[in-house]
N, C-alpha and C positions, 0 to 999 in steps of 0.2 A: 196124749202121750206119744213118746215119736219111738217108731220100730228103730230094730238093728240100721237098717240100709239109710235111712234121715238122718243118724247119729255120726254114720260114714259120710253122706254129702256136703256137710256142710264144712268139715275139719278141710279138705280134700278140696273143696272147689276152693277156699281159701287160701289155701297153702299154694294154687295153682295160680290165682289170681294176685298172689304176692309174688311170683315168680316171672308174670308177665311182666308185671311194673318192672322188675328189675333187667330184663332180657328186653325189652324194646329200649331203651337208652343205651343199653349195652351194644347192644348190635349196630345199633347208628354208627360206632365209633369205628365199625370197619373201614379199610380203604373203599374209595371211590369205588375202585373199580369192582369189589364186592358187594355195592348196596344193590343191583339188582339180581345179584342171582345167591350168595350165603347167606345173606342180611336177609334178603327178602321172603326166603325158603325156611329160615330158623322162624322169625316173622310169624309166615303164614301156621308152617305146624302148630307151633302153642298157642296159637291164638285157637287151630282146630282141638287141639286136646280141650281148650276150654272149653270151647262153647259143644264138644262133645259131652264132657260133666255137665255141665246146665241141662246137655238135652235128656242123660241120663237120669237125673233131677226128677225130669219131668215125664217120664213115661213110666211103665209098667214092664216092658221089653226091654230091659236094660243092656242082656246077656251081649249082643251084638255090637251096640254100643261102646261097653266097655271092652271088648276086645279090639274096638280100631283105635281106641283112644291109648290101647295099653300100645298098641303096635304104633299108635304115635310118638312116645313117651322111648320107644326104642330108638326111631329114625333119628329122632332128636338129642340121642344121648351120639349117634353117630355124629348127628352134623356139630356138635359144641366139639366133637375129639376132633373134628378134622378142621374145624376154626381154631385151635391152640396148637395143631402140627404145622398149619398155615400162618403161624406167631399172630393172629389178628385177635386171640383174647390170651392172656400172661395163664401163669399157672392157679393163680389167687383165686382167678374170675372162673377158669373150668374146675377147678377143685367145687367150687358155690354151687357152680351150672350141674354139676356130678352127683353131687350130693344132695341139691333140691331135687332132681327128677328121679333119685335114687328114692326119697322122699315119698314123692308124688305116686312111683311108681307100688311101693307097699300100699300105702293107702288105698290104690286101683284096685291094688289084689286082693284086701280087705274087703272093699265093697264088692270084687266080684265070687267072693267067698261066701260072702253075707246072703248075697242074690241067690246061689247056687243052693245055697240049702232053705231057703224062702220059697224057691220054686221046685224042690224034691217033695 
């Protein structure tokens, strides 16, 4: 039978893991002159947020964990507004980006709700 916090991993690393797919072809389409430093910076974070969940997945010490992952999930909500003030994504694609990591972001706080009273 799977506890509270299993019930939370798996909706959460999904919903993250469908958001990479979507945000790495997205970001390619930046200008040139953004693929190494916007592109590559939006990139690297979620790819960290993810494989932060995975690593939370898989330990016992979660607490920590999910608070860089949640503190990723912020920077990131940064850099998609400052790629749609910079016009390199329309309003469509950061309403998506806004609203999936708005997404991702309850879920976090879900699991690290779960966690919190797991470990009182």
């Amino acid at each position: 039978m799977m506890d509270a916090v299993s019930r939370q991993t798996a909706p959460v690393l999904e919903k993250t893991y469908q958001f990479v797919l979507w945000v790495v072809p997205t970001v390619e389409k930046f200008p040139r002159s953004q693929k190494l430093l916007l592109s590559d910076r939006i990139q690297s974070s979620v790819l960290d947020v993810l494989e932060g969940l995975v690593e939370a997945a898989y330990t016992k010490a979660r607490a920590p964990i999910l608070a860089r992952v949640n503190l990723g999930l912020e920077k990131l909500r940064y850099l998609f507004r400052l790629a749609k003030d910079l016009h390199y994504l329309d309003l469509r694609r950061y309403e998506f980006a806004a609203r999936a990591l708005d997404e991702i972001g309850r879920m976090v706080g879900g699991w690290r709700k779960a966690n919190h009273v797991q470990e009182a």
